[in-house]
ZAROKOL-183666 format. One record per atom (N, C-alpha, C, CB): x negated, y, z. Coordinates in steps of 0.1 Angstrom, whole numbers, padded with zeros to 4 digits, always signed. Glycine has a CB too. Layout:
N
XYZ ...
***
This chain:
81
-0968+0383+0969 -0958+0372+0968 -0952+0373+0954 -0948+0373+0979 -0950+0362+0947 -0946+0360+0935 -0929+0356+0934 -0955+0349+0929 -0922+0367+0929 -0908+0368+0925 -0904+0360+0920 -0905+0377+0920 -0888+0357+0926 -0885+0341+0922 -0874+0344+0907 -0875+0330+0939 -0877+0339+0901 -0867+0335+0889 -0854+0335+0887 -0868+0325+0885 -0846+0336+0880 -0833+0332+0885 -0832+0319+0871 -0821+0348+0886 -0828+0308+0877 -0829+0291+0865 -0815+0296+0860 -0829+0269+0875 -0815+0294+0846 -0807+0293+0835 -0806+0277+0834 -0814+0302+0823 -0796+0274+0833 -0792+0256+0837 -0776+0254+0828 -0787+0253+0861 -0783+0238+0823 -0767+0238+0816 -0766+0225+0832 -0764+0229+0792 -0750+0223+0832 -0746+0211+0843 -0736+0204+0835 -0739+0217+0859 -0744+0192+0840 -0733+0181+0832 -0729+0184+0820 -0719+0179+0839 -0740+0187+0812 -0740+0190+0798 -0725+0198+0797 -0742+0177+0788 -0715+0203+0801 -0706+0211+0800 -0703+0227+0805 -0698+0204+0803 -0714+0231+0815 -0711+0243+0818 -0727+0252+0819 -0700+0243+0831 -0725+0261+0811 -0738+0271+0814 -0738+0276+0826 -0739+0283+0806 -0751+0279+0832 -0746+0288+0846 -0763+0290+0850 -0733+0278+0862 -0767+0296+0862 -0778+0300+0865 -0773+0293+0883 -0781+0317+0859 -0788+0295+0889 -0790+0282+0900 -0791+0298+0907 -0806+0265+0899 -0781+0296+0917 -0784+0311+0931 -0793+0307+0936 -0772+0315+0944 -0807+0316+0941 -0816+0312+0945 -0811+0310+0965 -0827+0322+0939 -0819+0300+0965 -0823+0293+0983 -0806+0283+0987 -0826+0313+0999 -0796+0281+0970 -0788+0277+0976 -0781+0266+0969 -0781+0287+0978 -0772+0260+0971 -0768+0242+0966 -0758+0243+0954 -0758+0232+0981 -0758+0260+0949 -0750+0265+0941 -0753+0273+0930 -0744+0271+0947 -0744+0268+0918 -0750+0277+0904 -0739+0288+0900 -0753+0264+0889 -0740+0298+0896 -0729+0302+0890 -0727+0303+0874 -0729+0313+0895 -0710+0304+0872 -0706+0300+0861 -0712+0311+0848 -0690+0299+0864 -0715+0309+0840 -0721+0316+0829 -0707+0317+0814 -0738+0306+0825 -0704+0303+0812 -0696+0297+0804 -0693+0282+0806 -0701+0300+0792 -0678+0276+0808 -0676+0268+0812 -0671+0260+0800 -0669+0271+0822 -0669+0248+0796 -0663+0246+0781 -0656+0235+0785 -0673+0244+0768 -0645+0233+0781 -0634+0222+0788 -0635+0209+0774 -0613+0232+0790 -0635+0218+0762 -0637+0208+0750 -0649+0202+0754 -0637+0215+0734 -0658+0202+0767 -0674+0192+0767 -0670+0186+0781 -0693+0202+0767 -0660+0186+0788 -0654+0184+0795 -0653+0190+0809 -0655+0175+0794 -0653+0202+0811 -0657+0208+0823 -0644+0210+0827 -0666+0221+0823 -0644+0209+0843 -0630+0208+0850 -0635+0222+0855 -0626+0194+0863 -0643+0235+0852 -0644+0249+0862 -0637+0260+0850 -0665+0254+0868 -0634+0271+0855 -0628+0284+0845 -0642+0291+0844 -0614+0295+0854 -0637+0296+0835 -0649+0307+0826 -0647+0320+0836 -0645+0312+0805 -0639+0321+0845 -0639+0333+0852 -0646+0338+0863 -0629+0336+0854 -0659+0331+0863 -0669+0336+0875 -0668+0328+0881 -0669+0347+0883 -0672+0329+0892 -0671+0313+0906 -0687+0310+0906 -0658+0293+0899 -0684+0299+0913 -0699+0290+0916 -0695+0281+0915 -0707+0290+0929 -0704+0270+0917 -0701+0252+0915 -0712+0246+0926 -0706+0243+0895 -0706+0235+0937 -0716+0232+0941 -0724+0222+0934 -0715+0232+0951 -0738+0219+0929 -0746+0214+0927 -0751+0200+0924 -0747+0217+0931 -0752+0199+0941 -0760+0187+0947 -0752+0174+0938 -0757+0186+0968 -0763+0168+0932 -0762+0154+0928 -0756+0153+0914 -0753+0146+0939 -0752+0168+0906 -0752+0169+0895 -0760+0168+0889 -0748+0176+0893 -0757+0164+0875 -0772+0164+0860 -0771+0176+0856 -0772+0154+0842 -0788+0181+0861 -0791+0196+0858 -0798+0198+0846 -0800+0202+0867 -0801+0207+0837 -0812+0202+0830 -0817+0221+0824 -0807+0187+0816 -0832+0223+0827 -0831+0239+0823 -0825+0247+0811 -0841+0242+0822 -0818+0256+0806 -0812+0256+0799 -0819+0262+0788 -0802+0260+0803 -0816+0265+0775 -0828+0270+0764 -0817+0279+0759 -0837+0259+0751 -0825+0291+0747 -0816+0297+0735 -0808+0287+0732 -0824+0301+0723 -0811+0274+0726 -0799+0269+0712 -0789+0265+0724 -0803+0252+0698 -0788+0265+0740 -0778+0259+0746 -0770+0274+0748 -0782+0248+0761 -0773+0281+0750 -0766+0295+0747 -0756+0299+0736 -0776+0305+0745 -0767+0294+0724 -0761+0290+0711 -0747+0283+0711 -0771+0280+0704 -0749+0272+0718 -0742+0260+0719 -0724+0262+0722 -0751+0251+0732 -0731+0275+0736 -0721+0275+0747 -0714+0291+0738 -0729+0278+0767 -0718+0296+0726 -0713+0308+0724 -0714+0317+0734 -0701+0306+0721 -0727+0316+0740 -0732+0331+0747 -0744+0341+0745 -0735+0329+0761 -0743+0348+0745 -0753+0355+0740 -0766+0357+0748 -0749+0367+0736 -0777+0357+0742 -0787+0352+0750 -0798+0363+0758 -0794+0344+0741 -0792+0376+0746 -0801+0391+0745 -0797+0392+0761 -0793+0407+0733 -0808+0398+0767 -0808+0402+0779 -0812+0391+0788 -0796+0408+0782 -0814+0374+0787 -0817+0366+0792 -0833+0362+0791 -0809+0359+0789 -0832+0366+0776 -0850+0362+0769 -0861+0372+0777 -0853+0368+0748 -0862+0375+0788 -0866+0382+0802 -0870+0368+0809 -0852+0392+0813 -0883+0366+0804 -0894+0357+0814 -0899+0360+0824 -0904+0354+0811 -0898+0375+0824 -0905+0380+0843 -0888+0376+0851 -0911+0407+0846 -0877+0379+0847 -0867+0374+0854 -0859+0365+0854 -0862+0379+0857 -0861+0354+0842 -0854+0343+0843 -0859+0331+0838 -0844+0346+0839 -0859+0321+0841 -0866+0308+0836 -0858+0297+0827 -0870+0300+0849 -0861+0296+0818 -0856+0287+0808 -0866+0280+0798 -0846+0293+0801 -0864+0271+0797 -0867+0262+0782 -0869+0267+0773 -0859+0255+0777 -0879+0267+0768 -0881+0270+0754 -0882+0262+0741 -0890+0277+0755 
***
C-alpha cells in the first residue's frame, strides 16, 4: 500500500497550510492578513470545503516568508513544482 502525502496548499491565495489527510480540514502553516486572511498564524485548522485550493510550490513558501527546508521531501509531501 502506497503512503499518503501530506498536500502543501495555499487557500484563498492568503493562507499556507497543508490538507489533514481523510479530512474537510487544512492546517495553518502561515496565515497573512495583508492578502486578506481572517485565521491567526498560531496553529488551528480551517475548514475547507468550497474554498480555492491550489497546490502549493517553493516560490509560495517564498511568498508566505516560510521556509521550505524540510518540506522539499517528495516521499512525504506533495507540492508543485
Amino acid at each position: 500500500m502506497e503512503a499518503v502525502k501530506i498536500k502543501l496548499v495555499v487557500i484563498e491565495n492568503h493562507t499556507l497550510g497543508y490538507l489533514i489527510p481523510n479530512s474537510d480540514y487544512a492546517g495553518i502553516l502561515h496565515a497573512s492578513i495583508l492578502k486578506g486572511s481572517p485565521y491567526s498564524n498560531f496553529g488551528g485548522s480551517i475548514y475547507i470545503k468550497h474554498k480555492n485550493i491550489k497546490l502549493a510550490s517553493k516560490n509560495d513558501f517564498d511568498n508566505f516568508r516560510v521556509s521550505f527546508k524540510g518540506f522539499d521531501n517528495e516521499n512525504e509531501y506533495e507540492f508543485s513544482k
